[in-house]
C-alpha atoms as a printed R data frame, in Angstrom:
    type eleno elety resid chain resno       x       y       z
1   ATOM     1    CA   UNK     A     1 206.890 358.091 145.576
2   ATOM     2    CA   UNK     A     2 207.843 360.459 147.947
3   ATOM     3    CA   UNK     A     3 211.174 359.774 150.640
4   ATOM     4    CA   UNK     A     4 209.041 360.012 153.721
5   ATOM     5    CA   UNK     A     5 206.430 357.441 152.121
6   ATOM     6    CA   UNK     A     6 209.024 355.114 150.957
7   ATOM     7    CA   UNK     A     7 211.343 354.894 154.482
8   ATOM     8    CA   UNK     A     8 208.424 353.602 156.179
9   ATOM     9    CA   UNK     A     9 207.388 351.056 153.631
10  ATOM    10    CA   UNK     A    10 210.372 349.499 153.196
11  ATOM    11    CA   UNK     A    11 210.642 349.717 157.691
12  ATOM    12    CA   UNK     A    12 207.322 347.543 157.310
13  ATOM    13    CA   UNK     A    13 208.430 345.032 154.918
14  ATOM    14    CA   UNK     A    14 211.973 345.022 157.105
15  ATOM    15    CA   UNK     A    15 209.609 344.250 160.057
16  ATOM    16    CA   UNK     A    16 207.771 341.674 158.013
17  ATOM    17    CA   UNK     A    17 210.481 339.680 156.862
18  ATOM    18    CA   UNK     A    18 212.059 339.260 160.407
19  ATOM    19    CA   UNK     A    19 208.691 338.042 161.886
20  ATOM    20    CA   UNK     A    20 208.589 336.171 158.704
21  ATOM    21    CA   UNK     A    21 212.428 334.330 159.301
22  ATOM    22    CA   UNK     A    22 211.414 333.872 163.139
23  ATOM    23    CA   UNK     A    23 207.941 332.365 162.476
24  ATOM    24    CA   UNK     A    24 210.040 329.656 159.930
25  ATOM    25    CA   UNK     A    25 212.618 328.742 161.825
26  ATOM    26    CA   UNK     A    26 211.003 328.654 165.294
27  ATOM    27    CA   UNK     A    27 211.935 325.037 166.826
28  ATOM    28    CA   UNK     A    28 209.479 322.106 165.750
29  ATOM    29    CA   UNK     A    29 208.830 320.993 169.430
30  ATOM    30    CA   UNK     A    30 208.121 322.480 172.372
31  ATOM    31    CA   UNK     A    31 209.178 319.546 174.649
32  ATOM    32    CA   UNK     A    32 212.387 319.211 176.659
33  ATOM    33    CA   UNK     A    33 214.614 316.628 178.216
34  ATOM    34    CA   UNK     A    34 213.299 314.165 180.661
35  ATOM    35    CA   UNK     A    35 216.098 311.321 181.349
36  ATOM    36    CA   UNK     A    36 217.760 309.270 178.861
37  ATOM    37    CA   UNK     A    37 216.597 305.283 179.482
38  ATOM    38    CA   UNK     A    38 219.177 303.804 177.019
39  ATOM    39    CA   UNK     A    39 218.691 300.275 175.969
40  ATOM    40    CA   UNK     A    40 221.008 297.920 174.602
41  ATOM    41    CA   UNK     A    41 220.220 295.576 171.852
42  ATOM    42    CA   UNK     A    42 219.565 292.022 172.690
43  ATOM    43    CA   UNK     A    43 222.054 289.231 171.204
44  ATOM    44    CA   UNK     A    44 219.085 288.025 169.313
45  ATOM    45    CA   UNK     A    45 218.985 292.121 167.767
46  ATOM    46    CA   UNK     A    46 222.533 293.096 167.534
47  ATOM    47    CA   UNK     A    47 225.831 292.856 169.104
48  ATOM    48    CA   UNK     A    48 226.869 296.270 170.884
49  ATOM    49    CA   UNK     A    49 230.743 296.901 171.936
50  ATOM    50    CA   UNK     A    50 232.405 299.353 173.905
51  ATOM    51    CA   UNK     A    51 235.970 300.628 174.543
52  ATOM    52    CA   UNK     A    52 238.348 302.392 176.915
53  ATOM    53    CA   UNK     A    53 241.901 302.926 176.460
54  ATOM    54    CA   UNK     A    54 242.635 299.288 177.529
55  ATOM    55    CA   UNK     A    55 239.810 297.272 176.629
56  ATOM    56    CA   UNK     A    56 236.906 296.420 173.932
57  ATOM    57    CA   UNK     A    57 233.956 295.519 175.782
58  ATOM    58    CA   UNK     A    58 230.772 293.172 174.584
59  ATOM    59    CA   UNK     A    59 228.116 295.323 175.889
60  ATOM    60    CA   UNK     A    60 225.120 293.778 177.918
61  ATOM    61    CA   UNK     A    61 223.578 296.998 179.371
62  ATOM    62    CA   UNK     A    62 224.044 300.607 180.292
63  ATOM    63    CA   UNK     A    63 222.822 303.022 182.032
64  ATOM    64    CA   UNK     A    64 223.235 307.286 182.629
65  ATOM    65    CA   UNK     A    65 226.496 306.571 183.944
66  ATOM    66    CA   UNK     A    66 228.485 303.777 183.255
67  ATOM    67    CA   UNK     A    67 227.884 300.666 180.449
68  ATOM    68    CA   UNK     A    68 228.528 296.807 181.610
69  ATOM    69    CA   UNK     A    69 229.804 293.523 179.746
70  ATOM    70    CA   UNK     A    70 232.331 290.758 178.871
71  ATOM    71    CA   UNK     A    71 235.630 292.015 178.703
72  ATOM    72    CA   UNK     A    72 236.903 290.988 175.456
73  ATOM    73    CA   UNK     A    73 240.336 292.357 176.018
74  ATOM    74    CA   UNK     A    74 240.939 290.088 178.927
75  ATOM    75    CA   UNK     A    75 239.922 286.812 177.233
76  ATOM    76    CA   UNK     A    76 241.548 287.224 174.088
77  ATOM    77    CA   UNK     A    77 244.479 289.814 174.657
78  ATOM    78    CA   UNK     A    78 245.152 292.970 173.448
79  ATOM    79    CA   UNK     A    79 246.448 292.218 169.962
80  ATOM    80    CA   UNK     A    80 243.240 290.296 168.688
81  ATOM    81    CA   UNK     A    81 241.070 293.001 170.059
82  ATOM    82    CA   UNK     A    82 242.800 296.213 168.886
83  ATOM    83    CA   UNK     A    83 240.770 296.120 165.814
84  ATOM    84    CA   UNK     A    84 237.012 295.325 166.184
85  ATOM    85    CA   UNK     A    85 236.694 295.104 162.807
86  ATOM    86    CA   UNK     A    86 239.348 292.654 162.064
87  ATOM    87    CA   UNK     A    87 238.350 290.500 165.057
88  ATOM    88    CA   UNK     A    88 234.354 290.188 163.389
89  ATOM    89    CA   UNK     A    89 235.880 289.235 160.738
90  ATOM    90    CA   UNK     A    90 237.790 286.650 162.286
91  ATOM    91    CA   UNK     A    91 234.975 285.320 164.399
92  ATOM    92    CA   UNK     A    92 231.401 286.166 163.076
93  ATOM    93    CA   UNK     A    93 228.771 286.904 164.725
94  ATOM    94    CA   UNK     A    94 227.973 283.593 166.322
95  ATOM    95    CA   UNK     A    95 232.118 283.584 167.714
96  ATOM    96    CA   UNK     A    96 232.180 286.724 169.342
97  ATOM    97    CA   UNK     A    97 228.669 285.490 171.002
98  ATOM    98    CA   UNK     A    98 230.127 283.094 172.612
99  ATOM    99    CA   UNK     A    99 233.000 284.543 173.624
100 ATOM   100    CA   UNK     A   100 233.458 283.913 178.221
101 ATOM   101    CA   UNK     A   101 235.050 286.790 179.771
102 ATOM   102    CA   UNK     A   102 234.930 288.486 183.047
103 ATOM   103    CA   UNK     A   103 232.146 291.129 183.547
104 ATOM   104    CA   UNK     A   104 233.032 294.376 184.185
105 ATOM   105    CA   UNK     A   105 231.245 298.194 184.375
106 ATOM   106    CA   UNK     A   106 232.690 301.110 183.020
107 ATOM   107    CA   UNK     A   107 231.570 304.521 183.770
108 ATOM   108    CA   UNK     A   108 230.688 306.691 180.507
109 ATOM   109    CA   UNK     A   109 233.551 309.149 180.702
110 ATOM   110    CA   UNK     A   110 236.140 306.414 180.325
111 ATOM   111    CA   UNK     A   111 235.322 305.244 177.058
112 ATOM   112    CA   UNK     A   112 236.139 305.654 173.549
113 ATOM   113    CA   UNK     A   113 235.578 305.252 169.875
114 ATOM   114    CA   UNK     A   114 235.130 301.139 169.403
115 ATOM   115    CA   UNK     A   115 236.509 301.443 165.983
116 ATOM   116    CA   UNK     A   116 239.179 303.853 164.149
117 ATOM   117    CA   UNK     A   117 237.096 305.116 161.589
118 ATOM   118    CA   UNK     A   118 239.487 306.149 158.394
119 ATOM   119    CA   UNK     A   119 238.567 309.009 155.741
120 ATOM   120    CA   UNK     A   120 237.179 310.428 153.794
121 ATOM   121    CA   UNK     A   121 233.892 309.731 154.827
122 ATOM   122    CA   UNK     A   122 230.778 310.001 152.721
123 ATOM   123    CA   UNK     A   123 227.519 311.610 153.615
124 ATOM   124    CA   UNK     A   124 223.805 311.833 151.792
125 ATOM   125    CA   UNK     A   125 222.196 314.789 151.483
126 ATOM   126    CA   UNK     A   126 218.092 315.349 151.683
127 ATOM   127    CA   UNK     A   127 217.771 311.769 152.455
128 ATOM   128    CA   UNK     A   128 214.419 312.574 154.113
129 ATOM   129    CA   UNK     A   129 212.031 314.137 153.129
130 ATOM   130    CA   UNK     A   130 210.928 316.618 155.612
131 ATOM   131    CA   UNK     A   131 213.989 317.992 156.060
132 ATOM   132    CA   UNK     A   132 214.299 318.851 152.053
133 ATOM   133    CA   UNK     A   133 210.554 320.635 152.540
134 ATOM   134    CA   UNK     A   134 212.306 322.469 155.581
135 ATOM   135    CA   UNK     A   135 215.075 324.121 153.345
136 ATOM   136    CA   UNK     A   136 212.980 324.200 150.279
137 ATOM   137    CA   UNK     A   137 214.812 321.534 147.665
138 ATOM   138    CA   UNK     A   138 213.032 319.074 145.425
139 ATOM   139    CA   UNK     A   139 216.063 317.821 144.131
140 ATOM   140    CA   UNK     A   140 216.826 313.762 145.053
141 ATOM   141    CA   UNK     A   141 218.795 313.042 147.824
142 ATOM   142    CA   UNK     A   142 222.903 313.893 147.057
143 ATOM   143    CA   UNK     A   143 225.739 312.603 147.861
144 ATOM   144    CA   UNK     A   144 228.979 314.519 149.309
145 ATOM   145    CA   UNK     A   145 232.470 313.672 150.567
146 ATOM   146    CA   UNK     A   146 232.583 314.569 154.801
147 ATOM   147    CA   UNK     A   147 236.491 315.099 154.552
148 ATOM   148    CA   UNK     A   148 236.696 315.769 158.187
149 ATOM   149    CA   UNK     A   149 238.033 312.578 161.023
150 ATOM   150    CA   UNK     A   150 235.707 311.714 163.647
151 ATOM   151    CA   UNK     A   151 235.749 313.594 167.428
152 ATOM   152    CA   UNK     A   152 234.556 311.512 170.703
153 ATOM   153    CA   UNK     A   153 230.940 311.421 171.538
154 ATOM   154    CA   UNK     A   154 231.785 313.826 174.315
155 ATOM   155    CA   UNK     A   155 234.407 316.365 172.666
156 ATOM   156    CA   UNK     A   156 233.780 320.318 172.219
157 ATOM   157    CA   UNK     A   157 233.040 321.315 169.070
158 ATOM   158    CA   UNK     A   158 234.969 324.324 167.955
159 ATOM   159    CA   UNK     A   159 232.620 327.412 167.014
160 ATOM   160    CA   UNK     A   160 232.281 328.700 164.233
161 ATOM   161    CA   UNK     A   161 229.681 331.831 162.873
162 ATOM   162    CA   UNK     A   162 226.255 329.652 162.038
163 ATOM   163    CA   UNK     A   163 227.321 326.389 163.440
164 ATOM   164    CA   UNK     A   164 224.140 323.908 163.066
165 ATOM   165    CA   UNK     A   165 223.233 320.596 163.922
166 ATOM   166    CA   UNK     A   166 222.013 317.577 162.252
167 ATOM   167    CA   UNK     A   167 221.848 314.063 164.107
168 ATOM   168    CA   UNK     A   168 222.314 311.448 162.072
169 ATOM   169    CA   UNK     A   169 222.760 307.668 161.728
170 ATOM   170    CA   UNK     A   170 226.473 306.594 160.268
171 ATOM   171    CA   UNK     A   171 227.172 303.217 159.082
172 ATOM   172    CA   UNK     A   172 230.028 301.626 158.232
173 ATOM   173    CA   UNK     A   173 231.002 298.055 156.359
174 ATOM   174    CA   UNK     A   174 233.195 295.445 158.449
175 ATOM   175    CA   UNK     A   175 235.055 295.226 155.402
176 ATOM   176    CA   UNK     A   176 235.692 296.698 152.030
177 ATOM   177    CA   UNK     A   177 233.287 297.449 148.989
178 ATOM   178    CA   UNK     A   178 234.776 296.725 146.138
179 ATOM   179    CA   UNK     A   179 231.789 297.078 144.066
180 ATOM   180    CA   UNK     A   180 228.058 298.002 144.598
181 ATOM   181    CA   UNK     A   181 226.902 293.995 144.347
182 ATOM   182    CA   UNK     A   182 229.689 293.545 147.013
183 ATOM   183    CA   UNK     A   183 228.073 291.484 150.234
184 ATOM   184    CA   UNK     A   184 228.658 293.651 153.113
185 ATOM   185    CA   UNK     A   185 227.806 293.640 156.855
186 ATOM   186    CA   UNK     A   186 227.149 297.016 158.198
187 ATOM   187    CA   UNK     A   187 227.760 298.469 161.357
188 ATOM   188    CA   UNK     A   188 226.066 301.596 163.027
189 ATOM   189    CA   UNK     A   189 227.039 304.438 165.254
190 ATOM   190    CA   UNK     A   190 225.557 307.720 166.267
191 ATOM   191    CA   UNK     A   191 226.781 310.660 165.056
192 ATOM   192    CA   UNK     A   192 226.380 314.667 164.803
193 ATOM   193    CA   UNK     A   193 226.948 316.263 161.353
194 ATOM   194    CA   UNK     A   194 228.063 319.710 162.652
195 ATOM   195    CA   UNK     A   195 227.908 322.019 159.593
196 ATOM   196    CA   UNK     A   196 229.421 325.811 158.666
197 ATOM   197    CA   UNK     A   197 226.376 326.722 157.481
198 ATOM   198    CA   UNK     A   198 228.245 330.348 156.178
199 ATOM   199    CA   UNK     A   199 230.947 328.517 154.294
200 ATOM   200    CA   UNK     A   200 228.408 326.081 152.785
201 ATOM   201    CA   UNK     A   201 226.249 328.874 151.625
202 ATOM   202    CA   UNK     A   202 228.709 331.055 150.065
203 ATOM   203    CA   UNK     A   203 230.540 328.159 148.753
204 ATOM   204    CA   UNK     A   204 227.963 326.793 147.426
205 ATOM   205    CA   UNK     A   205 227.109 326.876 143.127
206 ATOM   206    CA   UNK     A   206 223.221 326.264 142.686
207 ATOM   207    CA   UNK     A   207 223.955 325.994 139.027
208 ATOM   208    CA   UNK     A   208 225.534 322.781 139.323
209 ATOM   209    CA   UNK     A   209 224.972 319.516 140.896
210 ATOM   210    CA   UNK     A   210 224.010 319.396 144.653
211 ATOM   211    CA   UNK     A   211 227.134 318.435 146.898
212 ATOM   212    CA   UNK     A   212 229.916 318.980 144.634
213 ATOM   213    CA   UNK     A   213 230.631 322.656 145.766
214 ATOM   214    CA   UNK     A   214 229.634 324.139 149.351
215 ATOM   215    CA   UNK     A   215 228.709 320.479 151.165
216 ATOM   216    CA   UNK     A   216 232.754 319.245 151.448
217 ATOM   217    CA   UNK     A   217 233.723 322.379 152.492
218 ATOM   218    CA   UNK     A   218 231.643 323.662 154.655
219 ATOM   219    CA   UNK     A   219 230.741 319.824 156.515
220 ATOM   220    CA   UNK     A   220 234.308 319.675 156.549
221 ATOM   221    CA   UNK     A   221 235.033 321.790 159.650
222 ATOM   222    CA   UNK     A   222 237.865 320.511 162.177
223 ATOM   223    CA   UNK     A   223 235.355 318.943 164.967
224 ATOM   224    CA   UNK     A   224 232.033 318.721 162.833
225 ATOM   225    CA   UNK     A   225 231.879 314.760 163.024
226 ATOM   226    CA   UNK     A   226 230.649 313.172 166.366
227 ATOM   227    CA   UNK     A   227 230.692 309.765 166.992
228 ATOM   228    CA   UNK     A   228 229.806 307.268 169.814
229 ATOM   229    CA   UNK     A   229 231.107 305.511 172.416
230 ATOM   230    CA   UNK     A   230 228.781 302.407 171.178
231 ATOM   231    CA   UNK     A   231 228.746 301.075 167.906
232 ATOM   232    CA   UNK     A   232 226.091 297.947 167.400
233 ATOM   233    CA   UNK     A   233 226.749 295.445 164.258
234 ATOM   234    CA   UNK     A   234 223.098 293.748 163.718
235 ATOM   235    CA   UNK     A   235 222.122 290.438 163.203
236 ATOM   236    CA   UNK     A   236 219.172 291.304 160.928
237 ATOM   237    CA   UNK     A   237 220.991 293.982 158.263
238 ATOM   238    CA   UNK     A   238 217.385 295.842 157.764
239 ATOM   239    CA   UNK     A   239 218.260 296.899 162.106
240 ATOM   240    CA   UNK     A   240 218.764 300.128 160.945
241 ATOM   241    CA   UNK     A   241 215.449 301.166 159.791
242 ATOM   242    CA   UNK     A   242 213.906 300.931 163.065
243 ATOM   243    CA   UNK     A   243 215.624 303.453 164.803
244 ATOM   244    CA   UNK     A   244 214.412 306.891 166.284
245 ATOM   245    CA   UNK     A   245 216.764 309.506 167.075
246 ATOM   246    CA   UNK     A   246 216.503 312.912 169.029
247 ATOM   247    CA   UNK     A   247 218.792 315.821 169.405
248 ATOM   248    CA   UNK     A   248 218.241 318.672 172.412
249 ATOM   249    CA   UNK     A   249 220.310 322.152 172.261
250 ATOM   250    CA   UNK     A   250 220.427 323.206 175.802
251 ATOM   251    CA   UNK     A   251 217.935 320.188 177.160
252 ATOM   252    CA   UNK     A   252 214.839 321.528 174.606
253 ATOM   253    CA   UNK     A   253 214.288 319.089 171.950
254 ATOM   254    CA   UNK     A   254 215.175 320.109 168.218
255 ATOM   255    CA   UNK     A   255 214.790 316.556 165.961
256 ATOM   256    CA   UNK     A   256 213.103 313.346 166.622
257 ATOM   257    CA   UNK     A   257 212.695 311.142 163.451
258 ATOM   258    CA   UNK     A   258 212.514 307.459 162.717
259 ATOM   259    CA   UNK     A   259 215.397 305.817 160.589
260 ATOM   260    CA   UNK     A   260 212.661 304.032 158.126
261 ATOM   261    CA   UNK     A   261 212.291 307.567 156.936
262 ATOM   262    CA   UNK     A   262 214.896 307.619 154.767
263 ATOM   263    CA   UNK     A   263 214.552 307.899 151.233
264 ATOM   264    CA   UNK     A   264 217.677 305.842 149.782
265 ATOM   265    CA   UNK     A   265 218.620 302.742 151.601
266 ATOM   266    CA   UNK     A   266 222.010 302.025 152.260
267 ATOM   267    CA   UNK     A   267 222.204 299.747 149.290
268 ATOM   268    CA   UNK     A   268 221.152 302.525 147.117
269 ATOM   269    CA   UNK     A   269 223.702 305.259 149.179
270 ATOM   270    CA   UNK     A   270 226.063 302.954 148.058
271 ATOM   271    CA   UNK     A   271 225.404 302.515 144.467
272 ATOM   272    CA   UNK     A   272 225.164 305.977 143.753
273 ATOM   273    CA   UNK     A   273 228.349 306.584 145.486
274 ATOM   274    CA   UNK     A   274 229.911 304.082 143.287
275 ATOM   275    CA   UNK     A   275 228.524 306.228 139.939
276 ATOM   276    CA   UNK     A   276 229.625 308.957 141.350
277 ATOM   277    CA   UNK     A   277 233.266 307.638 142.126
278 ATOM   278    CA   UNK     A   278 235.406 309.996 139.883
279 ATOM   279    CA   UNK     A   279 233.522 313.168 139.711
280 ATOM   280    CA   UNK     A   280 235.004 316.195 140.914
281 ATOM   281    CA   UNK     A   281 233.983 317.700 143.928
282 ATOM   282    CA   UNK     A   282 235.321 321.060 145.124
283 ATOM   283    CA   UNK     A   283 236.725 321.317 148.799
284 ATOM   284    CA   UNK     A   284 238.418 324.277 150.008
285 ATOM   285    CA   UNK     A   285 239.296 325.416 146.533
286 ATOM   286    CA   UNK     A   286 240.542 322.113 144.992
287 ATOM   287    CA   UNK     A   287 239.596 319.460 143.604
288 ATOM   288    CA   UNK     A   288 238.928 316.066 144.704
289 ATOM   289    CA   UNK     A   289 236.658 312.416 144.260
290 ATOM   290    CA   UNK     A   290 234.286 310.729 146.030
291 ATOM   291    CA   UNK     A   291 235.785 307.651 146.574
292 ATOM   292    CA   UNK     A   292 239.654 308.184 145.630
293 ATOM   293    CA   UNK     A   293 240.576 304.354 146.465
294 ATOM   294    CA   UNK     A   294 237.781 303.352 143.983
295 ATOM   295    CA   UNK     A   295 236.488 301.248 146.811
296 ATOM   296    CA   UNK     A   296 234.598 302.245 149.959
297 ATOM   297    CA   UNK     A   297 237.050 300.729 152.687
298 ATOM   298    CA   UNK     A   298 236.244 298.700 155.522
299 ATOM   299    CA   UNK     A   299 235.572 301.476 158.179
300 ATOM   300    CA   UNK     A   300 234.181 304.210 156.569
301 ATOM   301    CA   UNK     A   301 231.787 306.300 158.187
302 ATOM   302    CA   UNK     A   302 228.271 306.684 155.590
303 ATOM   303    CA   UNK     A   303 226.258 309.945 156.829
304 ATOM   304    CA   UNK     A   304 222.772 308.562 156.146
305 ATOM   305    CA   UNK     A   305 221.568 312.044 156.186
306 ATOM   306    CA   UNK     A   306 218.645 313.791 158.499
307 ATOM   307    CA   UNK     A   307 215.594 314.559 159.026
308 ATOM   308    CA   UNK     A   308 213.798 318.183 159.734
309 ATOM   309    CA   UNK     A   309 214.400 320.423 162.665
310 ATOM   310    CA   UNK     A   310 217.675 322.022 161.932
311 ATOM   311    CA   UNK     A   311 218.411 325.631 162.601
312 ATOM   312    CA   UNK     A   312 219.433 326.441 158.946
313 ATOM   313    CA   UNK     A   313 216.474 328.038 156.909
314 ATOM   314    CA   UNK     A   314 216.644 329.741 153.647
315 ATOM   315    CA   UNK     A   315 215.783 333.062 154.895
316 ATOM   316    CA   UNK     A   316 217.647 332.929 158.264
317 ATOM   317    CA   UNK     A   317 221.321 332.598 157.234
318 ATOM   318    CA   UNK     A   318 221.829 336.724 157.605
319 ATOM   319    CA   UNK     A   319 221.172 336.276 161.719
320 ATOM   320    CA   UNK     A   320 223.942 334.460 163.892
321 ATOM   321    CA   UNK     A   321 221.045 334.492 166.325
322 ATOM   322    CA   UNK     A   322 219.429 331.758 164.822
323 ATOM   323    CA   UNK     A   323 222.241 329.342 165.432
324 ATOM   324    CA   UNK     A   324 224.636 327.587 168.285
325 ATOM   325    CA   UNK     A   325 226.449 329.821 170.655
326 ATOM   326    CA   UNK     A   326 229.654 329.165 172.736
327 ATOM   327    CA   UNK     A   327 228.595 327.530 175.620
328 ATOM   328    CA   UNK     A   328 225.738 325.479 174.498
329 ATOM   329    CA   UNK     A   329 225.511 321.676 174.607
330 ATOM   330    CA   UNK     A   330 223.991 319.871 171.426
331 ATOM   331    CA   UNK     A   331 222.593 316.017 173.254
332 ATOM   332    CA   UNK     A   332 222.234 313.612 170.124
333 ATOM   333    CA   UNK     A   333 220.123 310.599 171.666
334 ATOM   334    CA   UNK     A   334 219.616 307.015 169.305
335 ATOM   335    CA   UNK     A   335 217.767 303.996 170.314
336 ATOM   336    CA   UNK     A   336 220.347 301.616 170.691
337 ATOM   337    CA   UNK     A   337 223.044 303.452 170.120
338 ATOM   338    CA   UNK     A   338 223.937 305.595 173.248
339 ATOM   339    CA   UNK     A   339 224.090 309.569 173.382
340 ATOM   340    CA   UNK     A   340 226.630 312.116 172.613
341 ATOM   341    CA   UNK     A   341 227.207 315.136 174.576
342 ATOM   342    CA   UNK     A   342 229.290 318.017 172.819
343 ATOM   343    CA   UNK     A   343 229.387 321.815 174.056
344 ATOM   344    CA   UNK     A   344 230.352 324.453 171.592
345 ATOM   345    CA   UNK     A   345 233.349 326.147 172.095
346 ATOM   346    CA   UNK     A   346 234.486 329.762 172.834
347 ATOM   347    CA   UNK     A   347 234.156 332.330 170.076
């Protein structure tokens, strides 16, 4: 075939494959932000706490700027609330309900995690199933170690070339699994999975099993892990499957998916991450486990993965255009659960 034949062939199948990679990863919606209404969970639901530097808060409502409730702190003293965790344990449900303390409001901006949430974290991949259509895998839903600690619900995110998005629901057990027929109570929190989608790609061995190469590393970004200023411990453990969640880059909608979408349940997160316990997963060159106390401790964060609407496609991961720029702000909405906020940082 002759040169000035070929040059413009290969121009027009250039041509076609960008208008190919922009038709595929054009957003799913075409809606943007119109107020946040967040509710709070009833006593009958769930119980919802809150903290600032100074105090854990029992959380009766909330709205765009400031959350109100008992102050826990100031009935029971600092020491027995330090550790949420330890104190539900100590109480129950039913203790903690009945708890009288002074009411208070806090504005937004002044409050903080409710719980320390210790590493390493685990997180399930393709755990619904539209978002395995949207980057073409037919493989189960995988399971990864998110070796990365946990940023405010309002902190930057440090940028990084094709930086994506993924909201996501993260629970946690009150205390620790020791086994996958341990009885557990779960609590929930909202959280962004921020992911290097460059490391994870070129890191990443398709030969092998899904999440043991690529997934720690590049989910494992200083800042990549988002978590909220609310965390809500259910009275009815199934709470969590009746959830809807919504993320907005720059106020234009991106995801919107309903938690009973999921494909494994937490139960099932869990077992598999107890089979998979001791196999070797590769993060930043070495190696290391799943679960390297043998147990999932009280306080772990469990990614329960997400749904479609990322930026990430196959054919799009040669274009930083596709993905977050310094400057923009990723909103994670969940019913119940509060919003984060979290602009990406400078180049």
């Amino acid at each position: 075939m002759r040169p000035r034949i070929v040059i413009p062939a290969l121009l027009v199948l250039l041509a076609g494959f960008v208008l190919y990679t922009r038709a595929v990863s054009a957003p799913l919606y075409d809606e943007t932000r119109d107020g946040f209404a967040p509710r709070i969970a009833s006593p009958s639901e769930a119980l919802t706490f809150a903290r600032t530097r100074d105090a854990l808060l029992l959380v009766q409502d909330q709205d765009d700027r400031a959350v109100r409730g008992r102050d826990l702190t100031a009935a029971l003293g600092s020491d027995r609330t330090a550790d949420l965790l330890a104190l539900y344990r100590e109480l129950g449900f039913d203790g903690i309900l009945a708890l009288e303390a002074k009411e208070v409001e806090i504005p937004l901006d002044a409050l903080t995690s409710p719980v320390d949430f210790r590493g390493p974290h685990l997180a399930a991949g393709t755990n619904f199933k539209a978002h395995a259509e949207e980057v073409h895998l037919d493989d189960p839903p995988f399971l990864f170690p998110k070796l990365v600690e946990p940023t405010a619900w309002n902190a930057d995110v440090p940028y990084t070339d094709r930086l994506d998005y993924e909201a996501e629901l993260c629970m946690f057990p009150i205390d620790d699994i020791v086994s996958p027929s341990t009885p557990v109570e779960y609590g929930l929190v909202l959280c962004n999975d921020f992911t290097d989608r460059w490391t994870l790609f070129t890191d990443v061995d398709l030969s092998g099993p899904l999440g043991r190469t690529g997934f720690p590393t590049g989910k494992g970004c200083a800042g990549c892990l988002t978590t909220g200023y609310l965390v809500v411990i259910p009275k009815d453990p199934q709470l969590y499957r009746s959830l809807e969640l919504r993320l907005f880059v720059d106020d234009a909608l991106r995801q919107r998916f309903a938690t009973d979408q999921m494909i494994l349940s937490i139960d099932e997160i869990v077992a598999q991450a107890f089979e998979e316990a001791s196999d070797a997963f590769e993060y930043e060159r070495e190696t290391v486990r799943l679960l390297p106390r043998d147990r999932i401790p009280a306080g772990t964060l469990i990614l329960t993965g997400t749904a479609a609407g990322i930026a990430f496609k196959p054919v799009n991961i040669w274009s930083q255009g596709f993905y977050l720029e310094p400057g923009t702000v990723v909103r994670t909405e969940g019913d119940l659960l509060g919003h984060l906020e979290n602009r990406i940082g400078a180049r």
